[in-house]
C-alpha positions as CSV (number, residue, x, y, z in Angstrom):
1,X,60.1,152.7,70.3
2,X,61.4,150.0,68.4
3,X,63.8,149.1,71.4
4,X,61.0,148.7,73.4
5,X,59.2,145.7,71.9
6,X,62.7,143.5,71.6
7,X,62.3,141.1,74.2
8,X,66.1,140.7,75.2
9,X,65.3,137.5,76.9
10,X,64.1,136.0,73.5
11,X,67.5,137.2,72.1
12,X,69.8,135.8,75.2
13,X,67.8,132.2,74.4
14,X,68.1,132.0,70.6
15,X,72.1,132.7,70.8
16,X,72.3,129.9,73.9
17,X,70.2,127.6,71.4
18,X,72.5,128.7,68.7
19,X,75.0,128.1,70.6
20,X,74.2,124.8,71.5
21,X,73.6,123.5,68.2
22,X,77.0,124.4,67.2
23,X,78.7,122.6,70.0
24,X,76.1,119.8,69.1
25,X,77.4,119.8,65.5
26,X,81.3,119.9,66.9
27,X,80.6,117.1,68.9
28,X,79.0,115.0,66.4
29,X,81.7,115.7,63.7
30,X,84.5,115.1,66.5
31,X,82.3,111.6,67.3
32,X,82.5,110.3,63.4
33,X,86.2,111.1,62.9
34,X,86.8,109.1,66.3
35,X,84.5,106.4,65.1
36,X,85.9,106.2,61.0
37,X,89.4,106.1,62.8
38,X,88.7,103.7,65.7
39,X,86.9,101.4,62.8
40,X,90.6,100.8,61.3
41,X,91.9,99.5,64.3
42,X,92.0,95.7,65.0
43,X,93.0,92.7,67.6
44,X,94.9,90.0,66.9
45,X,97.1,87.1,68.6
46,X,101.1,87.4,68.2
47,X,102.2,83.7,66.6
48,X,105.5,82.8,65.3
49,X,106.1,84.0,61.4
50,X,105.3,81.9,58.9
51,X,108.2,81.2,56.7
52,X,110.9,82.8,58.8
53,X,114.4,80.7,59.1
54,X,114.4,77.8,61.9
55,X,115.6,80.2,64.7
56,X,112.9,83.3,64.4
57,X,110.1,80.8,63.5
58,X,110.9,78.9,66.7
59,X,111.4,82.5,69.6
60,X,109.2,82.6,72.0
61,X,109.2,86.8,71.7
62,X,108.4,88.7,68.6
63,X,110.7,91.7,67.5
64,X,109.3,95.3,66.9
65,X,110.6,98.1,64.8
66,X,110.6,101.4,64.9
67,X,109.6,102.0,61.1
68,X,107.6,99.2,58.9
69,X,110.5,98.1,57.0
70,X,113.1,94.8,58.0
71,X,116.0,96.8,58.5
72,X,114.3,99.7,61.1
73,X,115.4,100.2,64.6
74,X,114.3,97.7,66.7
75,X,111.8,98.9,69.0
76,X,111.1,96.3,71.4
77,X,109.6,92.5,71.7
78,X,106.8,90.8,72.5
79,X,106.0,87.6,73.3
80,X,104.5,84.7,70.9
81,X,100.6,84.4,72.1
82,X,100.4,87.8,73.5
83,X,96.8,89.4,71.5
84,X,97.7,93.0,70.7
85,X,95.2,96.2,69.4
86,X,97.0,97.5,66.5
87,X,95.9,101.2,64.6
88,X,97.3,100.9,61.2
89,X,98.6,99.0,58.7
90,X,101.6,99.9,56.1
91,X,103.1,97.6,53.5
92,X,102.9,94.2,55.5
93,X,103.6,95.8,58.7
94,X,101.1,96.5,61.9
95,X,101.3,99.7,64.2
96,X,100.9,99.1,67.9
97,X,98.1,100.8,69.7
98,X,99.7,103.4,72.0
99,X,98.2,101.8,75.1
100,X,100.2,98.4,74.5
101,X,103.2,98.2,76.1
102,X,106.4,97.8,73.2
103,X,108.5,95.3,75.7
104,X,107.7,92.5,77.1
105,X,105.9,92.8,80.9
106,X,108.0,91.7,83.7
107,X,104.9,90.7,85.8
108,X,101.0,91.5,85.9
109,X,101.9,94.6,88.0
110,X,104.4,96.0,85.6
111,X,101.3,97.5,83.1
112,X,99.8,99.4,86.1
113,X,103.5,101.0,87.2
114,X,104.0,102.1,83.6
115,X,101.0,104.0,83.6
116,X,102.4,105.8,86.4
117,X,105.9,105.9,84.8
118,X,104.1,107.4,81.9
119,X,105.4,104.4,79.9
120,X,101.9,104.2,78.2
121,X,100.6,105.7,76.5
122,X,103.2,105.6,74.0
123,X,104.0,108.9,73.0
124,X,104.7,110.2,69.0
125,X,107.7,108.9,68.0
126,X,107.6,106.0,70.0
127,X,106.3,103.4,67.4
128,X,106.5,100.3,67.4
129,X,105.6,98.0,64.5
130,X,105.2,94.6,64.3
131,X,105.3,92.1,60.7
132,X,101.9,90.6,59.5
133,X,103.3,87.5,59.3
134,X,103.4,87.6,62.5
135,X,99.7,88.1,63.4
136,X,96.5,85.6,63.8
137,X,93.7,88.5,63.1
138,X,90.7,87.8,65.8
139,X,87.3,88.4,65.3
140,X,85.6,90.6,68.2
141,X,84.2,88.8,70.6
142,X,86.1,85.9,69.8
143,X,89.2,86.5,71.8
144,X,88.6,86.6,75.7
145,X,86.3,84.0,76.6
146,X,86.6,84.9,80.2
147,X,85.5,88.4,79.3
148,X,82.7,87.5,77.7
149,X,81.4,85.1,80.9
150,X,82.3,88.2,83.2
151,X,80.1,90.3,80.6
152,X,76.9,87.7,81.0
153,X,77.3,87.7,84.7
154,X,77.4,91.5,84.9
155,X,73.4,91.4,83.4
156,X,72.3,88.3,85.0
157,X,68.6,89.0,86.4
158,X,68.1,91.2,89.6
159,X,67.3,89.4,92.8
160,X,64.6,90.2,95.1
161,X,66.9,93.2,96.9
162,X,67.2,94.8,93.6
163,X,64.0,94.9,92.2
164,X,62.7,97.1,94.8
165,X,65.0,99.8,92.9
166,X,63.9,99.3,89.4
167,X,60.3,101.2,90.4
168,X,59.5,104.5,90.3
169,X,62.0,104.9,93.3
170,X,62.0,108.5,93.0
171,X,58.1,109.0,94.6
172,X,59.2,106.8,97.3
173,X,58.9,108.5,100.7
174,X,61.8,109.3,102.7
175,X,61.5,106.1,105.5
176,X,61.3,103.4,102.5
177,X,64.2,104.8,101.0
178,X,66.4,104.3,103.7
179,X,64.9,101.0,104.5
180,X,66.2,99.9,100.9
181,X,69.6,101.4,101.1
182,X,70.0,99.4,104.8
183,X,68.8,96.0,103.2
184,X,70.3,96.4,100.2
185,X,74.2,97.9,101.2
186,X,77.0,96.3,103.4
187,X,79.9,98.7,103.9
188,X,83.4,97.0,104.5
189,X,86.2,98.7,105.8
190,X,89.7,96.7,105.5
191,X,92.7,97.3,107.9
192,X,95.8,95.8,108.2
193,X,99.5,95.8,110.6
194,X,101.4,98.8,109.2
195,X,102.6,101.4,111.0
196,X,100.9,104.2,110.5
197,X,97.7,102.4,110.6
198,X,97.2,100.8,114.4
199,X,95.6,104.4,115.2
200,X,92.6,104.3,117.2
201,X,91.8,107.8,117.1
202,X,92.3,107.4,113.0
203,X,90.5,104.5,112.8
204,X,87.4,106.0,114.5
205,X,87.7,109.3,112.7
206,X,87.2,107.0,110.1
207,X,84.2,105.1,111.2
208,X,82.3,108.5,112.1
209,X,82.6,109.7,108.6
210,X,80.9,106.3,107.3
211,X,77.9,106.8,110.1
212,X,77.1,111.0,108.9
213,X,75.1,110.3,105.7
214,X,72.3,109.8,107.1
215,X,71.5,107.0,104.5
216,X,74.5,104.9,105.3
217,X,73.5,104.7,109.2
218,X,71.6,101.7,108.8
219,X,73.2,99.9,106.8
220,X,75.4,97.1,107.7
221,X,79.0,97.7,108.3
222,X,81.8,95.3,108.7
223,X,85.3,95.5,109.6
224,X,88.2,93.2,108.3
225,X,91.5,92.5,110.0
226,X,94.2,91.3,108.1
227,X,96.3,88.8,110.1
228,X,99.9,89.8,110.1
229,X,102.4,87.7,107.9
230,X,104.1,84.9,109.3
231,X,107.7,83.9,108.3
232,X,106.6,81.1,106.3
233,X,104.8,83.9,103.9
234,X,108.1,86.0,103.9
235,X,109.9,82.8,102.5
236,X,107.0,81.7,100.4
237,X,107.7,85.4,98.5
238,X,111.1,84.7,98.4
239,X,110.6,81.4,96.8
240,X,108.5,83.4,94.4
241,X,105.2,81.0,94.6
242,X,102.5,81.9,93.0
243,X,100.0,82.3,96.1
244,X,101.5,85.6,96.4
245,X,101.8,88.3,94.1
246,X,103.8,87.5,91.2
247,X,106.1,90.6,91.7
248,X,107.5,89.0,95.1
249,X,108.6,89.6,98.7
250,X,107.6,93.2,98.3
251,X,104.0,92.9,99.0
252,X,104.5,91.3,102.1
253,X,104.5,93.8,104.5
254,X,107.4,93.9,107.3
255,X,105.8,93.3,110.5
256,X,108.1,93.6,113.9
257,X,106.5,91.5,117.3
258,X,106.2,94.9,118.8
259,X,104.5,96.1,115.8
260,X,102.0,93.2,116.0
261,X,101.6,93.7,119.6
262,X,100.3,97.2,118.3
263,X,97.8,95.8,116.0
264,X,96.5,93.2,118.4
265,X,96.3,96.4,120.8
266,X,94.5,98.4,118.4
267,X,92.0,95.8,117.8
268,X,91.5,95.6,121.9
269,X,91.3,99.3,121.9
270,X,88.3,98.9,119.3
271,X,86.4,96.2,120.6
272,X,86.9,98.6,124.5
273,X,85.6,101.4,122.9
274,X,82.3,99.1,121.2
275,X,81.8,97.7,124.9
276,X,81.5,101.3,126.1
277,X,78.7,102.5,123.7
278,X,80.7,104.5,121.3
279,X,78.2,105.4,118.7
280,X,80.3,105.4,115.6
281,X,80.6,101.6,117.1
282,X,76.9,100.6,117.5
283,X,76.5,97.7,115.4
284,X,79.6,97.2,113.8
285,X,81.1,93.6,113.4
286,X,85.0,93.1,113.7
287,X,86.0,89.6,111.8
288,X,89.7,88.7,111.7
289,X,91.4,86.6,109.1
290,X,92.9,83.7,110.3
291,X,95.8,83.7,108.0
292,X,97.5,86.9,106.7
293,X,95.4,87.3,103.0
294,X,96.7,91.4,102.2
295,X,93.4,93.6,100.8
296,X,92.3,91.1,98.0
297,X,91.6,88.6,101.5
298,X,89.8,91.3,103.7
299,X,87.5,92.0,100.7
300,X,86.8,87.9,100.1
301,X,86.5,87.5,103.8
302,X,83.5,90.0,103.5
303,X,81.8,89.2,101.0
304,X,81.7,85.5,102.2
305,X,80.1,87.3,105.4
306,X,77.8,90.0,103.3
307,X,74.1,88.4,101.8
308,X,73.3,92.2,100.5
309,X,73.5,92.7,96.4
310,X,75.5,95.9,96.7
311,X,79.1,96.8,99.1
312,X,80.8,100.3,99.3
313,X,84.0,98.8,99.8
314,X,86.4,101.1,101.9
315,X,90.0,101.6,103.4
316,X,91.4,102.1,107.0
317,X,92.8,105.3,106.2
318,X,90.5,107.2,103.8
319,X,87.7,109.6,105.6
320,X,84.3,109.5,103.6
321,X,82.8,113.1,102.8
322,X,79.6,113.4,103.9
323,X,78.4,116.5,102.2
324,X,78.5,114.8,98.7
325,X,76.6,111.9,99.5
326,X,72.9,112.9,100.3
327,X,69.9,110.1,100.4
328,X,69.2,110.3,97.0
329,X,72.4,110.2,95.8
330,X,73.0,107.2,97.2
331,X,70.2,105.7,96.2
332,X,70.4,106.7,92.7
333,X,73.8,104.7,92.4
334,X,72.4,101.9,93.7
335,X,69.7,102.4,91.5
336,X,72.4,102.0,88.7
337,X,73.7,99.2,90.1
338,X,70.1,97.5,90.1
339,X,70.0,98.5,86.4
340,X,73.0,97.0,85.4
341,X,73.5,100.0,84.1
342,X,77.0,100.2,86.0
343,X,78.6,97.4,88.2
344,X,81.3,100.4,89.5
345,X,80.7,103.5,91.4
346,X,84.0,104.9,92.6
347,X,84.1,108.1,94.8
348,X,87.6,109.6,94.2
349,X,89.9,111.2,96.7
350,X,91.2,113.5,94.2
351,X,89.4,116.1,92.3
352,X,88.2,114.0,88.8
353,X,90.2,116.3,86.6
354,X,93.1,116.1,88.9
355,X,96.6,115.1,87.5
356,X,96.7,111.6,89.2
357,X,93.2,110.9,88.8
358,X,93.3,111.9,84.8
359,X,96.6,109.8,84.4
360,X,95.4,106.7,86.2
361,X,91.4,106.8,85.5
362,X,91.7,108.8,82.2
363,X,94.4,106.8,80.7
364,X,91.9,105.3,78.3
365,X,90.8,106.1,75.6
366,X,94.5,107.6,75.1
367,X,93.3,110.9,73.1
368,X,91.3,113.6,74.0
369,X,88.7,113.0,71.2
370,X,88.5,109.6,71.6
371,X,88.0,110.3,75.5
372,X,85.3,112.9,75.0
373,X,83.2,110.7,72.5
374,X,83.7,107.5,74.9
375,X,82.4,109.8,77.6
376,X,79.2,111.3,75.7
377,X,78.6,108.0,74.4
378,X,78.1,105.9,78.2
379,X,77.6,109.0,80.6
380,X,74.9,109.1,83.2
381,X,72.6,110.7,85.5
382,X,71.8,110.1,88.7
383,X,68.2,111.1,89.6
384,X,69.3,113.3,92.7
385,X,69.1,116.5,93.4
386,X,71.3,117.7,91.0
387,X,71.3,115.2,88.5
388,X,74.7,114.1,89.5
389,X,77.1,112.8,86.4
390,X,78.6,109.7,86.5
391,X,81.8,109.7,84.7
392,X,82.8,106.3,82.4
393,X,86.6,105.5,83.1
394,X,88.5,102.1,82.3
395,X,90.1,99.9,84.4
396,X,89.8,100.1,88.5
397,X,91.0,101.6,91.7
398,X,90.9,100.4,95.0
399,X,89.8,103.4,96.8
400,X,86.3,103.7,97.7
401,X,83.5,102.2,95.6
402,X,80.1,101.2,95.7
403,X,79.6,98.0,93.2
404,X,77.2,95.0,92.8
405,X,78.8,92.1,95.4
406,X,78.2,89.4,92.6
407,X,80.2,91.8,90.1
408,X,83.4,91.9,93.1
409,X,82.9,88.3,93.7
410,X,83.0,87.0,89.7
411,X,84.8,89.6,87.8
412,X,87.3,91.1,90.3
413,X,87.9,88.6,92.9
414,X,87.6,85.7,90.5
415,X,90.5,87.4,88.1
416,X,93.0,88.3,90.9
417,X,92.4,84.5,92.1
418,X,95.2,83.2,94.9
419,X,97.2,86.4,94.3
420,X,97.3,88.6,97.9
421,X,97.7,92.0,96.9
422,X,95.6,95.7,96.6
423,X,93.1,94.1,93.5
424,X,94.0,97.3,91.1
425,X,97.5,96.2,90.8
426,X,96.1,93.0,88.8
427,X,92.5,94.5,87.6
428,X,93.3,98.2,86.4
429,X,95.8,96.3,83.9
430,X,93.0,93.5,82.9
431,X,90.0,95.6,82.4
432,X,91.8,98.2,80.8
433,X,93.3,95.7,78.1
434,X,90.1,93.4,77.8
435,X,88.4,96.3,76.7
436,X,91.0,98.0,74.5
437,X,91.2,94.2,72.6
438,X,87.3,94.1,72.4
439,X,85.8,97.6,73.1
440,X,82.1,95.5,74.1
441,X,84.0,94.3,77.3
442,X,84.0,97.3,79.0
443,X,82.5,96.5,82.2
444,X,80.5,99.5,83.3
445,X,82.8,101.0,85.9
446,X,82.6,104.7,86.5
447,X,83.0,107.2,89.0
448,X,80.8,109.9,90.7
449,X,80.6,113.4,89.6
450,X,82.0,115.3,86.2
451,X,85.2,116.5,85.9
452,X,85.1,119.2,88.2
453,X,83.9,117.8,91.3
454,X,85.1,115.6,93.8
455,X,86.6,114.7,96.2
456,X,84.5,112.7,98.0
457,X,86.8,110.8,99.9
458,X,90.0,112.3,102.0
459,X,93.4,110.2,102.2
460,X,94.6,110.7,106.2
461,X,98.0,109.7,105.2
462,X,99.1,110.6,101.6
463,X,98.2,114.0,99.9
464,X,94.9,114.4,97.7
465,X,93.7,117.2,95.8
466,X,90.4,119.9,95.9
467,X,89.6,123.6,95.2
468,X,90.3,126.3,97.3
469,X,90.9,129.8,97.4
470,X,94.0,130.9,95.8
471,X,95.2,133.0,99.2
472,X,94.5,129.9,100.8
473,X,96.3,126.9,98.3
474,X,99.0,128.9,97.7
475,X,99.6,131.3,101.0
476,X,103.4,132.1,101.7
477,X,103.6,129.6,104.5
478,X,102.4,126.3,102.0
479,X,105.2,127.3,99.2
480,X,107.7,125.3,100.2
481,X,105.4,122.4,100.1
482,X,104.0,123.2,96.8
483,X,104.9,126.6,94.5
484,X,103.3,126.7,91.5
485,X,103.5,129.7,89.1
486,X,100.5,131.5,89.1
487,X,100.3,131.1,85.3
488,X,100.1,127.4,85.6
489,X,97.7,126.8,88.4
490,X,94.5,125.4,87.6
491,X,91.3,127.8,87.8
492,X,87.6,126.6,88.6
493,X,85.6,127.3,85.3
494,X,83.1,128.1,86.9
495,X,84.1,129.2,90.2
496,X,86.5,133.3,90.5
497,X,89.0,132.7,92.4
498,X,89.0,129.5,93.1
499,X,92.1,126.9,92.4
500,X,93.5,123.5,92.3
């Protein structure tokens, strides 16, 4: 009888509470180790040592060891001037943070090709110390007074646009909302002469996936071509003048006459197709550069064009997913925007745990800890449906994003300057660092969803990553693309049978 008056329900929600306080508890205690460690590290500026023989007082790079003692393996150089995060300090000797790079960078793009080389983050055993004497501590928020004008700019005051989304946006009716979204979003696609990009049927598979939300079919959409290089661009790279990127003649593409008789073609085809009444072409603008300006000059070329406070900022060759971006999705990031709650919003083509998205977008903080209490600490919701996450990252990727235009046209466009190249090559490196010198700079960028979900955009010419049934991902017929043993494939949580 006894049995009878346990209510089992009662018993299933104490252990969830239970169980919930102890992960509450875990996560606290994990938070104040990360903080008591992260509260030894320091910034400062690498200067020539103070009392060291004519020679080393005069180098313009800095040696490191491999072990805080004068006669350890060296372990690389710096140069004088470079400011440097550093996590410990033993017997007059500094430890580089494992996100600083133990050589000296051949150009801004070499940072962003070591994360991808696995370069950084250091791993154990690859220390790399560096003398005191060598080192002019900073105070925080002392050291990047760019950063900290690209900070103020990021909360400057809301224009007239914006304010509409600071109200109680949520008991808005459905036609307001979408009246909002139109006046307040400019979409921009950028294309460009390659090869694999004059495709008309590409470009409008493309388009059509930008027009399906229904919330994004009023809005204002513009699209960008590049001009194709002309010799005197080749031989400025060669030259290595600093209008290009610093790395040189590889970031101009190679373009053939007949390949820009394509392009010039392609653009006909579009403008043909306009004139006919396509509806994936109702109301879109084409605007051509006059000289060739690479992504970075599409995106300025827009924005010079665009009076709206927010962009989703897009590529030729990357198909939008309409099922993950309903009304009030949308409007909920914009929302953020309004808030100055983020200035970022990128939707990844990859799902967010992924292997390339974790290495790139998860590459700081460097630990797992660290990562997890960064995370908890500047998550948010959106006030969807589903109360979609947004997920912190540092640094930035070119794919598509929504952001604040002012945010693009100060902090992103205004750091990758006369440089023509894809802006992560220069930002991913500069955010990532500004904020690892002086953790306050972190400039609000995220991207959409938690860790499991995504994508939301598809890549029509390189490979991305999603679930799927395990027949399907790994059927006899796709081994010899991918195999992977079944003991390391990647299961759903959440989700039986379903893989990565």
């Amino acid at each position: 009888h006894a049995s009878h008056m346990i209510d089992f329900d009662d018993l299933d929600g104490a252990e969830q509470e239970r169980d919930g306080e102890e992960v509450a508890l875990r996560e606290a205690v994990e938070e104040a180790a990360a903080r008591e460690e992260e509260a030894k590290w320091f910034t400062a500026r690498i200067c020539r040592r103070k009392g060291a023989g004519t020679e080393a007082g005069s180098a313009a790079v800095v040696p490191l060891a491999a072990a805080p003692s004068e006669g350890a393996l060296p372990a690389g150089e710096r140069r004088v001037g470079d400011v440097v995060r550093l996590i410990d300090r033993v017997d007059g000797w500094a430890l580089l943070h494992p996100l600083e790079l133990a050589r000296v960078a051949a150009d801004y793009q070499d940072y962003w090709h070591a994360l991808l080389k696995d370069e950084v983050p250091r791993q154990p055993g690859d220390d790399a110390w560096i003398h005191f004497g060598n080192l002019e501590l900073l105070e925080v928020g002392g050291g990047d007074a760019a950063g900290a004008d690209a900070v103020a700019a990021a909360v400057a005051a809301p224009g007239p646009l914006e304010e509409q989304w600071l109200g109680d946006a949520e008991e808005r009716g459905e036609a307001e909302v979408l009246k909002s979204i139109a006046e307040s979003l400019t979409i921009v696609v950028s294309t460009s002469p390659a090869e694999h990009h004059c495709d008309v049927p590409m470009m409008m598979r493309v388009l059509r996936s930008l027009r399906s939300p229904v919330a994004l079919r009023g809005c204002r959409l513009l699209v960008v071509f590049d001009a194709p290089p002309r010799e005197e661009d080749v031989e400025a790279a060669r030259r290595g003048e600093g209008a290009l990127a610093d790395s040189g003649r590889r970031w101009v593409p190679p373009t053939t006459a007949a390949l820009a008789a394509r392009y010039f073609g392609y653009r006909r085809a579009l403008e043909e197709l306009q004139t006919q009444g396509d509806p994936a072409l109702v109301g879109v603008e084409f605007f051509d550069l006059p000289r060739w300006g690479h992504l970075v000059g599409t995106v300025r070329h827009a924005l010079d064009r665009s009076t709206t406070p927010y962009v989703l900022l897009h590529q030729h060759d990357l198909v939008l997913g309409a099922e993950g971006l309903s009304m009030r999705r949308i409007a909920g990031i914009l929302r953020a925007l309004a808030s100055r709650a983020a200035n970022y919003v990128l939707l990844n083509r990859d799902v967010n745990c992924a292997g390339r998205s974790t290495q790139y977008l998860q590459s700081a903080p460097h630990r797992p800890a660290h990562w997890r209490a960064f995370c908890r600490s500047h998550a948010l919701r959106l006030p969807d449906e589903g109360g979609t996450a947004l997920t912190p990252l540092v640094g930035f990727s070119d794919q598509t994003h929504f952001a604040r235009a002012d945010w693009v046209r100060g902090c992103v466009l205004g750091a990758v300057g006369a440089r023509k190249c894809c802006m992560e090559f220069a930002m991913h490196e500069r955010l990532l660092l500004r904020w690892l010198h002086e953790p306050a700079m972190w400039e609000r960028t995220y991207m959409l969803g938690g860790m499991l979900d995504g994508p939301f955009v598809f890549d029509l010419v390189k490979n991305g990553s999603c679930w799927a049934e395990e027949a399907d991902a790994y059927s006899p017929e796709k081994d010899e693309e991918m195999y992977v043993e079944p003991a390391w494939r990647v299961r759903h949580p959440e989700r039986p049978g379903s893989v990565l």
